[in-house]
C-alpha positions in Angstrom: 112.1 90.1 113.9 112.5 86.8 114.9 116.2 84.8 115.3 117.1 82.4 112.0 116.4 79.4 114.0 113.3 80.4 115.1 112.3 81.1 110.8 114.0 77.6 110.9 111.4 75.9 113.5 108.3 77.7 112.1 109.4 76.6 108.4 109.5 72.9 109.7 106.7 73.0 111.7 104.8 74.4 108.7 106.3 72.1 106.2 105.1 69.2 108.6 101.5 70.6 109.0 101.0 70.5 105.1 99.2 67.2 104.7 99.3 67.6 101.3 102.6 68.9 100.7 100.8 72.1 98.5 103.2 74.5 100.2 100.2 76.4 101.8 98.0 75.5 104.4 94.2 74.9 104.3 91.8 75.8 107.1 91.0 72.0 107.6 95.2 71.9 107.8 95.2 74.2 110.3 92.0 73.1 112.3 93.6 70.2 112.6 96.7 71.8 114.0 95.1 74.1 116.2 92.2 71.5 117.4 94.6 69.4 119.7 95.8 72.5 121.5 92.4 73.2 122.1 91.4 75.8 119.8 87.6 75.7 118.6 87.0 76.0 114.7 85.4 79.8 115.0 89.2 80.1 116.3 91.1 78.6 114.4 89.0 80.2 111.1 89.6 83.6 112.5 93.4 82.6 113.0 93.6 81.7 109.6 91.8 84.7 108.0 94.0 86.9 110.2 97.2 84.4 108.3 95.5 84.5 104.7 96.9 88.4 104.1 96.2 88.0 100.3 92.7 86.0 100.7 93.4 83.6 98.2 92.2 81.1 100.9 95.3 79.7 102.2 97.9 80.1 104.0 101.4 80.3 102.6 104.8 80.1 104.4 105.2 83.8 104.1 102.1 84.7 105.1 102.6 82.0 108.1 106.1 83.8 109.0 104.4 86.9 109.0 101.6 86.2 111.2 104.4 84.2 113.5 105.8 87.4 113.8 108.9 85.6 111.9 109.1 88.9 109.5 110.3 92.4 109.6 107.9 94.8 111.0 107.4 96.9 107.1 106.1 93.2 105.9 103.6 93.8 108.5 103.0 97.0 107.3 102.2 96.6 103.7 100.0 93.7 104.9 98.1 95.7 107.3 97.6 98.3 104.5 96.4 95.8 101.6 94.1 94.9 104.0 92.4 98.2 104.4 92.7 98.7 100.7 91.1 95.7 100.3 88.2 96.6 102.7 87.5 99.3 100.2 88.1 97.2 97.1 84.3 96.3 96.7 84.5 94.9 93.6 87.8 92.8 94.2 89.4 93.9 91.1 93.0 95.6 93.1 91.7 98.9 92.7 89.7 102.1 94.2 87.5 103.6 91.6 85.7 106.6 91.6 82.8 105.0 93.6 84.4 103.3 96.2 86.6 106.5 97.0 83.0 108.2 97.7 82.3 105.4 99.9 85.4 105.6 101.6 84.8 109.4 102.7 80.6 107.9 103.3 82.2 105.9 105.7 84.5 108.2 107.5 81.0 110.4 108.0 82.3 112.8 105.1 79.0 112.6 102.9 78.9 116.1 101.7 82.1 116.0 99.7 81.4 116.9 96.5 82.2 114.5 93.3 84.3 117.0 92.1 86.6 116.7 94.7 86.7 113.0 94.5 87.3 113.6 90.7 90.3 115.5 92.1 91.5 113.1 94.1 91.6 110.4 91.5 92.7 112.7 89.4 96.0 113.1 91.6 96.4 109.8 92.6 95.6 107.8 89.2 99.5 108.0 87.3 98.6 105.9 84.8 95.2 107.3 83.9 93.2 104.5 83.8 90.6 106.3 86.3 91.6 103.5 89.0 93.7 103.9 92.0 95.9 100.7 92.1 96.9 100.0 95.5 100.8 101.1 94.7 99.4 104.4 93.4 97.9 105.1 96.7 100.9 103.7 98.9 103.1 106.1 96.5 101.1 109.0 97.4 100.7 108.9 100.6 103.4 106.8 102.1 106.1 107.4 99.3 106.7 103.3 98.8 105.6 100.4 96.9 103.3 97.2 98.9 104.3 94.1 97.4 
């Protein structure tokens, strides 16, 4: 994790990037940070979708800390497993349902598993039995903890 003073210099750097004082950064924000130290746009947009860990299409001062390595390493964690969830989240709706868990074995090469072992897996994993695996559910039953 990174020293307080360092937090201290990314949180003012950031806070003087914001142009428009939204308390997140933009990819034009960043572009233009990035731009003078001679970063090309295809870049600077892969630096920010690697920043934008909840893909709400900008870049807080959390997710900037994070990605600045300003945070401890379980932050990192639980962003680096929302993004897999997400990956798997088709629909964008913050959960696995029963067909995206069969495309989730489809593409791990598993295409002969049967739907009632997916059944069973929801089954399991679903605690609150509305035949949806949050992404808490799943980091409760495999990892034993929340993501926030």
């Amino acid at each position: 994790m990174a020293s307080d003073s360092s937090v201290e210099r990314y949180t003012e750097f950031f806070n003087s990037k914001d142009a428009d004082k939204s308390g997140s950064l933009s990819l034009e924000e960043l572009r233009d940070v990035l731009k003078p130290q001679g970063y090309t746009d295809e870049q600077s947009k892969s630096f920010f979708e690697n920043c934008d860990y909840s893909g709400d299409g900008k870049v807080s001062l959390d997710e900037f800390l994070k990605a600045m390595g300003a945070v401890p390493d379980e932050v990192h964690k639980n962003a680096a497993f929302l993004s897999v969830c997400r990956c798997f989240d088709t629909n964008g709706d913050g959960t696995i349902d029963n067909k995206e868990m069969k495309a989730i074995f489809e593409e791990l090469r598993k295409k002969d598993v049967p739907d009632s072992d997916i059944d069973r897996i929801m089954e399991l994993v679903d605690t609150d039995g509305d035949k949806k695996i949050s992404y808490n559910e799943l980091s409760m039953h495999v990892f034993g903890v929340k993501v926030e």
